[in-house]
Backbone as a chain_set.jsonl record, in Angstrom:
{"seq": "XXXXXXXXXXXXXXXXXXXXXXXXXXXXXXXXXXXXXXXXXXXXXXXXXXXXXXXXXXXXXXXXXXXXXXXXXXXXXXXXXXXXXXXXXXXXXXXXXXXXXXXXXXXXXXXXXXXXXXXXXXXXXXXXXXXXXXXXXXXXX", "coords": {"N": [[63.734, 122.404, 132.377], [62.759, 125.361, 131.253], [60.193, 127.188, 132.144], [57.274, 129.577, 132.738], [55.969, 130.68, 135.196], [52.176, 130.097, 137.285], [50.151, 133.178, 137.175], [48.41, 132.473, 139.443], [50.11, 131.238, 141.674], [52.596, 131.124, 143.731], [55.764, 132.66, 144.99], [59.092, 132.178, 147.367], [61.325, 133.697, 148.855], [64.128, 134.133, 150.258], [65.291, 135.697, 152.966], [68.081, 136.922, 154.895], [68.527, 137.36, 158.073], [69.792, 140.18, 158.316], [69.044, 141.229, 156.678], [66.054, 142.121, 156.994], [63.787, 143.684, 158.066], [63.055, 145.933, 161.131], [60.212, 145.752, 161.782], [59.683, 143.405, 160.651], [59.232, 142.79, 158.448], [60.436, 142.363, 155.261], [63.603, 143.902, 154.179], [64.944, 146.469, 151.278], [66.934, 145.332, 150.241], [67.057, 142.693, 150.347], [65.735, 141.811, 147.968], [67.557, 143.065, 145.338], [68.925, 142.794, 142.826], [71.967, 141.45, 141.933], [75.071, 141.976, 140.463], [76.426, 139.091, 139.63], [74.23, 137.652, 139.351], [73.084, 137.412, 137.117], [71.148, 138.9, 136.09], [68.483, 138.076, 137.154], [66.504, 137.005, 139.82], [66.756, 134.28, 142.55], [64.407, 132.434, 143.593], [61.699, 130.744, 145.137], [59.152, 128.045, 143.379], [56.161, 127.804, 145.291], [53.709, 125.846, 144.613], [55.255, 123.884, 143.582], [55.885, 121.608, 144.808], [52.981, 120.821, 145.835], [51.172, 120.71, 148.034], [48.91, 121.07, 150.76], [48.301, 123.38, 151.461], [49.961, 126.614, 151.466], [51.767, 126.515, 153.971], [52.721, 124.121, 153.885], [53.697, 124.024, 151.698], [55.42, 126.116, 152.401], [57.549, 124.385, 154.063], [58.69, 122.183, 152.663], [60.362, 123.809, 150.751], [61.972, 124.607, 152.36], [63.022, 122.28, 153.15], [64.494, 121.804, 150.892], [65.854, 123.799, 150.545], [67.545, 123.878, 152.542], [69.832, 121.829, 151.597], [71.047, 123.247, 150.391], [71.879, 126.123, 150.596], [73.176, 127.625, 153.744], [70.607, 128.287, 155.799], [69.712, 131.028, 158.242], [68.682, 130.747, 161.702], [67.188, 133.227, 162.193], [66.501, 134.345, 160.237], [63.667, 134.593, 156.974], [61.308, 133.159, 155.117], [59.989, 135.351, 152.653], [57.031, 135.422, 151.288], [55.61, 135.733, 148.169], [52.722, 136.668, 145.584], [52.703, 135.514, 142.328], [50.958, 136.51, 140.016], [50.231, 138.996, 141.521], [52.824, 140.328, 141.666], [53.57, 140.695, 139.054], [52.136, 142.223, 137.948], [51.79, 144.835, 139.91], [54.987, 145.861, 139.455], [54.963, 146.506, 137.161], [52.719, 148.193, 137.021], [53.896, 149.973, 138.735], [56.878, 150.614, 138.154], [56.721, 150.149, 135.255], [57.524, 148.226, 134.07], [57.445, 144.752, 132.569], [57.88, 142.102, 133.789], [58.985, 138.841, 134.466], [58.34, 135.403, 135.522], [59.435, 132.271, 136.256], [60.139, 128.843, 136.294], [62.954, 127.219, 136.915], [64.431, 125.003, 137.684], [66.97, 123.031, 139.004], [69.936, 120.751, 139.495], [68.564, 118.605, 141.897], [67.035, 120.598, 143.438], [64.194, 121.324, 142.814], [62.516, 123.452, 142.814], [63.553, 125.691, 142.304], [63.324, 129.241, 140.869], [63.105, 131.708, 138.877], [62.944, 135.521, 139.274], [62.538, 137.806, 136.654], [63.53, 140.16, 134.421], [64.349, 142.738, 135.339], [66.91, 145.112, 135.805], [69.925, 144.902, 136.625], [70.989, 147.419, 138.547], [68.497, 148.412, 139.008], [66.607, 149.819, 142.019], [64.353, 150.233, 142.819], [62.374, 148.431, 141.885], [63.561, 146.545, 143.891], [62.221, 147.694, 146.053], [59.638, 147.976, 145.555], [58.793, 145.237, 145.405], [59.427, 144.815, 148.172], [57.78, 146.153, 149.977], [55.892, 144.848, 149.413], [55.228, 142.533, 150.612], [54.145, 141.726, 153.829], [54.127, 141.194, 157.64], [52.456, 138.957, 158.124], [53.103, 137.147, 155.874], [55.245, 136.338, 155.573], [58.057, 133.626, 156.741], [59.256, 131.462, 159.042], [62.771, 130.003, 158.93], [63.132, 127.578, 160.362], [62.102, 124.519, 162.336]], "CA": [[62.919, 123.126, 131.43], [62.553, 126.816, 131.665], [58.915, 127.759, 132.52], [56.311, 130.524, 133.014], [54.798, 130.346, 136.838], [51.217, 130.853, 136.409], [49.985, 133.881, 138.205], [47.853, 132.377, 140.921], [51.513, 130.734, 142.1], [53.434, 132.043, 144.788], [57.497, 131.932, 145.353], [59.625, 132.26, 148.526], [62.658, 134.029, 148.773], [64.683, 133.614, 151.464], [65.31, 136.54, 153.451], [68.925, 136.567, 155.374], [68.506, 138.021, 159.225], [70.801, 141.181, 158.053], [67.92, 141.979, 154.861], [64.678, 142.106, 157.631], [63.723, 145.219, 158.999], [62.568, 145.536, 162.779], [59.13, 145.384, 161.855], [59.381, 141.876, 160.623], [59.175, 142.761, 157.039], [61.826, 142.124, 154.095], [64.117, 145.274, 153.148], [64.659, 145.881, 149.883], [68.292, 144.791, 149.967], [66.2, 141.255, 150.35], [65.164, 141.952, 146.71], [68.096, 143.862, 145.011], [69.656, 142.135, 142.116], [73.325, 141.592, 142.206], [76.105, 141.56, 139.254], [76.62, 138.143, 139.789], [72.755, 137.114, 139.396], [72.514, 136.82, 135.87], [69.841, 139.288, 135.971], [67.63, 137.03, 137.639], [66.636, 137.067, 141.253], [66.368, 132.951, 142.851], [62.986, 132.447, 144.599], [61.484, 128.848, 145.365], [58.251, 128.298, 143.284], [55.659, 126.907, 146.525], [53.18, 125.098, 144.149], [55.873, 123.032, 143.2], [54.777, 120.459, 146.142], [51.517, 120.48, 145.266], [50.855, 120.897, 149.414], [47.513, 121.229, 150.849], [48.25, 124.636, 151.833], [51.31, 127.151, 151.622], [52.58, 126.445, 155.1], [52.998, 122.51, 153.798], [54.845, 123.826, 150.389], [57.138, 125.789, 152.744], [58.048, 122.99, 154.699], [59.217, 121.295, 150.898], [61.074, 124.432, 150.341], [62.985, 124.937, 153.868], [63.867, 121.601, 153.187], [65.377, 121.655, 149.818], [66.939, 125.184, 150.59], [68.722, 123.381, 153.306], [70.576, 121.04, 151.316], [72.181, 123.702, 149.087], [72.285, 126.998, 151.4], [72.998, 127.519, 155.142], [69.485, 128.949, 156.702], [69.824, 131.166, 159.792], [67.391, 130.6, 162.51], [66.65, 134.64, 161.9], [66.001, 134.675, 158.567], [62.67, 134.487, 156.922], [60.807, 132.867, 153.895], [58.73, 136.002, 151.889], [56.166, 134.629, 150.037], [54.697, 136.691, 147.285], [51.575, 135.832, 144.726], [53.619, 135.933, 141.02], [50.384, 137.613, 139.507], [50.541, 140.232, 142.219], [54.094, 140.553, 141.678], [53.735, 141.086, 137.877], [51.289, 143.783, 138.167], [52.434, 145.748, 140.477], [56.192, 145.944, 138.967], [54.056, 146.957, 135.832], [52.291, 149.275, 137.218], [54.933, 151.264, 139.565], [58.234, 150.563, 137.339], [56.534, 150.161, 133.759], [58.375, 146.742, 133.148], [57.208, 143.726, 132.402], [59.059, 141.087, 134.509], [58.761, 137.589, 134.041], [58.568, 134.617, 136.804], [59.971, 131.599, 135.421], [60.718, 127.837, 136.819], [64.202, 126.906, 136.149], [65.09, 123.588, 137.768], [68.725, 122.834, 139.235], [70.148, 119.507, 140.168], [68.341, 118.779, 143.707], [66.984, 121.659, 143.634], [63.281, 121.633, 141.61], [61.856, 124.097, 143.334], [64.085, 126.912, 142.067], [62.631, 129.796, 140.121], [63.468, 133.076, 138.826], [61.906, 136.86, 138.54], [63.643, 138.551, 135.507], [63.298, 141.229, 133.301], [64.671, 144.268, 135.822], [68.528, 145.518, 135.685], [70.702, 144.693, 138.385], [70.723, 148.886, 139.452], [66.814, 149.447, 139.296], [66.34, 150.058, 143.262], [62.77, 150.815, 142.721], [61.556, 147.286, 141.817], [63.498, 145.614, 144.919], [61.818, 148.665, 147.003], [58.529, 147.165, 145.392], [58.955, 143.807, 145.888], [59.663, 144.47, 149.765], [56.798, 146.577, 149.984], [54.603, 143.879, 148.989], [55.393, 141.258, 151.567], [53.662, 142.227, 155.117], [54.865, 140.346, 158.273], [51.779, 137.536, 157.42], [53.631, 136.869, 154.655], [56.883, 135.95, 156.259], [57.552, 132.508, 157.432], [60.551, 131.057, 159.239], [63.59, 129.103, 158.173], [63.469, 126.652, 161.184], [60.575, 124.217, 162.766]], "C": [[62.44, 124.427, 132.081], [60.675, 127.068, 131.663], [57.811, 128.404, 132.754], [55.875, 129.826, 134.482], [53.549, 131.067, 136.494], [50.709, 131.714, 137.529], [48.882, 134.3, 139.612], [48.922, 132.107, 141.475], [51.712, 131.691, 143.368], [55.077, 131.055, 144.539], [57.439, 132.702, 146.284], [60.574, 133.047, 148.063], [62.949, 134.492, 149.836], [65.597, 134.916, 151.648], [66.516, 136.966, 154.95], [68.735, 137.487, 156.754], [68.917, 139.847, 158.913], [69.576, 142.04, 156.836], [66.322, 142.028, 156.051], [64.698, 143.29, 158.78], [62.932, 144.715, 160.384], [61.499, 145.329, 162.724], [58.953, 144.256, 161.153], [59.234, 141.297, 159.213], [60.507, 142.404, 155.883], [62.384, 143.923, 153.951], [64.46, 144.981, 152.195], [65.83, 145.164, 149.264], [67.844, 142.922, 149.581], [66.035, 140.624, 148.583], [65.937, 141.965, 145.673], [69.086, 142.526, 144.295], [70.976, 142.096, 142.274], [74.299, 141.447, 141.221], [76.024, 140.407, 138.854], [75.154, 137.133, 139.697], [72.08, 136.797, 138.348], [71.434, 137.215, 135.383], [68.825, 138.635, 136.335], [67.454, 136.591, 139.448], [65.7, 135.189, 141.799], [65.133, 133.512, 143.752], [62.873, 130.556, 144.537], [59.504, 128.836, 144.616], [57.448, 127.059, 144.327], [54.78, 125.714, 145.416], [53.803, 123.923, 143.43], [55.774, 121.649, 143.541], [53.943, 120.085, 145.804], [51.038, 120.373, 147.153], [49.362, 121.141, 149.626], [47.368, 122.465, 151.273], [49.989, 125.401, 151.451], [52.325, 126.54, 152.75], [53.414, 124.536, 154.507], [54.028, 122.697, 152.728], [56.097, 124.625, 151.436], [58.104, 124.963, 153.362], [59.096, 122.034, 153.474], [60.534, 122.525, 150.512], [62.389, 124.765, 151.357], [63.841, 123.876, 153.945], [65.151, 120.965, 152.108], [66.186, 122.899, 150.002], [67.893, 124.655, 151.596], [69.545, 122.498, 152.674], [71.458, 122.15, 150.429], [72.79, 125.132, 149.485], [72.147, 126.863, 153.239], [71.758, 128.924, 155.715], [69.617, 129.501, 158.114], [68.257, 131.113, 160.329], [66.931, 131.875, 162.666], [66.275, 134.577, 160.888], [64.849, 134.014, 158.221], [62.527, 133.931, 155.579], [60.169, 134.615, 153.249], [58.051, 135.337, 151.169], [55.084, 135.911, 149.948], [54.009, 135.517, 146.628], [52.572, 136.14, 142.995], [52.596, 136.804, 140.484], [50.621, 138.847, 140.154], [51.991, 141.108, 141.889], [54.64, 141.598, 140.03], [53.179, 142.123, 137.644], [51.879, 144.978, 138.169], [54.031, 146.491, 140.342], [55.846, 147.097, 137.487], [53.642, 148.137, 135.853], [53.451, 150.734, 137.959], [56.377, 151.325, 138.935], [58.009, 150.648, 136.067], [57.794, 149.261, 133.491], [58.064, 145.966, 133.459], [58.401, 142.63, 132.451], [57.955, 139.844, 133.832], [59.209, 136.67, 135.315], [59.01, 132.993, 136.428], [60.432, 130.028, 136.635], [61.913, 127.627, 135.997], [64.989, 126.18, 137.188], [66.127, 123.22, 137.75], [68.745, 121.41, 139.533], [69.62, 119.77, 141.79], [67.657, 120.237, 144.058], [65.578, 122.503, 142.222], [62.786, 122.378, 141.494], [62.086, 125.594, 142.552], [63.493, 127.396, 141.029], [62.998, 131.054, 139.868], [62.719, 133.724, 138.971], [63.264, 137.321, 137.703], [63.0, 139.631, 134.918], [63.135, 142.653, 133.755], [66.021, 144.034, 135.853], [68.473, 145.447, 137.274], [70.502, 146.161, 138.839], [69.525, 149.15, 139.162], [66.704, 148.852, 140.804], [65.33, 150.118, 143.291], [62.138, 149.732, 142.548], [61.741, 146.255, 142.856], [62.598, 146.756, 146.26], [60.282, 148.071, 146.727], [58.283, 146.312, 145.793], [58.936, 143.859, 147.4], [58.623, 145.329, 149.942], [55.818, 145.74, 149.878], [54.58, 142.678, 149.962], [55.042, 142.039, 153.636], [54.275, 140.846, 155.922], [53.911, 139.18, 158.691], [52.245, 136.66, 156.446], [55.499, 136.267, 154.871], [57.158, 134.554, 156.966], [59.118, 132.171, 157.98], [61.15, 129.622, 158.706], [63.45, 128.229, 159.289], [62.299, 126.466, 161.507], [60.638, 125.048, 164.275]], "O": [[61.872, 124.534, 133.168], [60.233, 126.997, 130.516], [56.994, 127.561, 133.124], [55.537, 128.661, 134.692], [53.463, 132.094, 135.822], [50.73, 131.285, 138.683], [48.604, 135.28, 140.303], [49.036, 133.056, 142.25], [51.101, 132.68, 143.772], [55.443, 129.921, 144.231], [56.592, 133.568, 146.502], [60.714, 133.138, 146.843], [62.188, 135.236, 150.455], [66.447, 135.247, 150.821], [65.97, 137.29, 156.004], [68.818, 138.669, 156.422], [68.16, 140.684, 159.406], [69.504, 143.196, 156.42], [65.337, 141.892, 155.325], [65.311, 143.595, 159.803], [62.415, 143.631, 160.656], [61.192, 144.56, 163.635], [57.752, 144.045, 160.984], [59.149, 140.139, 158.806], [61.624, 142.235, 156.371], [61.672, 144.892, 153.687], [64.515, 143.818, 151.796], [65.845, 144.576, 148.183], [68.322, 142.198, 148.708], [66.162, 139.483, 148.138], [65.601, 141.18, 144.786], [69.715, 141.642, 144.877], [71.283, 143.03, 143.014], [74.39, 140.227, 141.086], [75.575, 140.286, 137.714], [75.186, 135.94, 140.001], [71.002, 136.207, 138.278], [70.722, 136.592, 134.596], [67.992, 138.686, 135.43], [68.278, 135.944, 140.096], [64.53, 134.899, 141.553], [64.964, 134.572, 144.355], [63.563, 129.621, 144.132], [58.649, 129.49, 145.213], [57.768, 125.87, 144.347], [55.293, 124.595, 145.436], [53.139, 123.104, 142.794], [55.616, 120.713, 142.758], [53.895, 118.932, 145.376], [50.197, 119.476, 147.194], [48.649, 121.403, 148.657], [46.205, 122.784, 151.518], [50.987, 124.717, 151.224], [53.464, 126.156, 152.486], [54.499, 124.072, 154.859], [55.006, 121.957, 152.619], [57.259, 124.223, 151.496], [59.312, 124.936, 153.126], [60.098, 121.363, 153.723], [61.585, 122.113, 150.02], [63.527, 125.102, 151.028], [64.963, 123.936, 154.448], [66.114, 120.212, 152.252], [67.308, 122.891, 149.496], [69.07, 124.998, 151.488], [70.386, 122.231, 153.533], [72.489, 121.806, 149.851], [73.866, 125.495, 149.008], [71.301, 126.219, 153.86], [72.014, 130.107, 155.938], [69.644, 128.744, 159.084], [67.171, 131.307, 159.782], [65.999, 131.842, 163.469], [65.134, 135.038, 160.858], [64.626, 132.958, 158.813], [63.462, 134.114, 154.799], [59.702, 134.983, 154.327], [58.566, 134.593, 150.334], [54.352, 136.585, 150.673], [54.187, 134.302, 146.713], [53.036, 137.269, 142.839], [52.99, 137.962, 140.346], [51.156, 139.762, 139.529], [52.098, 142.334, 141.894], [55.434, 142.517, 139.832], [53.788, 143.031, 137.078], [52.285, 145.784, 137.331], [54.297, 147.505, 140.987], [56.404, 148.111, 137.069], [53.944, 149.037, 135.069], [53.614, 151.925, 137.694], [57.055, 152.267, 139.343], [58.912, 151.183, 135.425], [58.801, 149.554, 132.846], [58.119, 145.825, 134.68], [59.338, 142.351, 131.703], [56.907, 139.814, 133.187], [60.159, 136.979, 136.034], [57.832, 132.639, 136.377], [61.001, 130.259, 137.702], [61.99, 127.773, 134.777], [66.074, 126.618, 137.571], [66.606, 122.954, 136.647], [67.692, 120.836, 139.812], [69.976, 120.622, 142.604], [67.96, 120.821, 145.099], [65.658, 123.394, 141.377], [62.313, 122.605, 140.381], [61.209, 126.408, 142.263], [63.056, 126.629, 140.172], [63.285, 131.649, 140.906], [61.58, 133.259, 138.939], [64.466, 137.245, 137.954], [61.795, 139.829, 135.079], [62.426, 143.529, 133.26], [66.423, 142.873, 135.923], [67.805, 145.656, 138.286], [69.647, 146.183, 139.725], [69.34, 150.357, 139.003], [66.699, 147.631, 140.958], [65.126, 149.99, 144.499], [61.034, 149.809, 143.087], [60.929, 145.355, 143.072], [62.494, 146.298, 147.398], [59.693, 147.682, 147.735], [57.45, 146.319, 146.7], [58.398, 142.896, 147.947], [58.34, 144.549, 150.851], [54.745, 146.074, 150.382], [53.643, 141.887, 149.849], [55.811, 142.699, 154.335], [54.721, 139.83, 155.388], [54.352, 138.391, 159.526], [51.785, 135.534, 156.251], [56.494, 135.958, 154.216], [56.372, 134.328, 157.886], [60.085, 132.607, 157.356], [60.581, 128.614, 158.285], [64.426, 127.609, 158.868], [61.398, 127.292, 161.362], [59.643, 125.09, 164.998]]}, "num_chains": 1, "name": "protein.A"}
């Protein structure tokens, strides 16, 4: 069942060694929709867990992302706030995105952002802008 995330929430999105700039942050390639994406960029929503903190939902998410992608020991979680996310897209792109649970086999966690075109550069330049290197967590214990 397709979803709304509500915008205290946070999602992950998993950040491949090759997409993380030297200062520790996401680039925006991290972000950047792709043909093949269905207009819709995967994230992991954390409150999905129900954890006693973030660090406990990514733990839930590191371990369901391992059963379905290979995690390098470089690569990072981002974790954004979805309100923050919606805002600020709003405000610096003038489009109203949307954050959305959408539930795969094995895989409950999964969640979209939608409602930017695969070539707007300017909203994955946002998006990686918004994630400081507090906000970054690793794929391995």
């Amino acid at each position: 069942m397709i979803v709304d995330i509500d915008d205290a929430d946070h999602v992950a999105r998993y950040c491949s060694p090759r997409k993380i700039k030297e200062d520790g942050t996401p680039a925006p390639g991290a972000f950047r929709l792709r043909d093949c994406d269905n207009c819709c960029l995967s994230v992991n929503w954390l409150e999905c867990f129900r954890g006693q903190s973030i660090v406990d939902n990514i733990l839930h998410v590191r371990s369901e992302l391992c059963q379905h992608h290979e995690l390098r020991k470089n690569g990072r979680l981002a974790v954004l706030n979805v309100g923050k996310v919606k805002r600020a897209i709003k405000i610096t792109n003038k489009l109203d995105i949307n954050v959305k649970r959408s539930p795969r086999n094995n895989h409950r966690s999964h969640a979209c952002i939608g409602g930017y075109p695969t070539n707007n550069n300017e909203v994955a330049m946002t998006l990686s802008e918004m994630v400081g290197v507090d906000d970054m967590y690793n794929t391995t214990s």
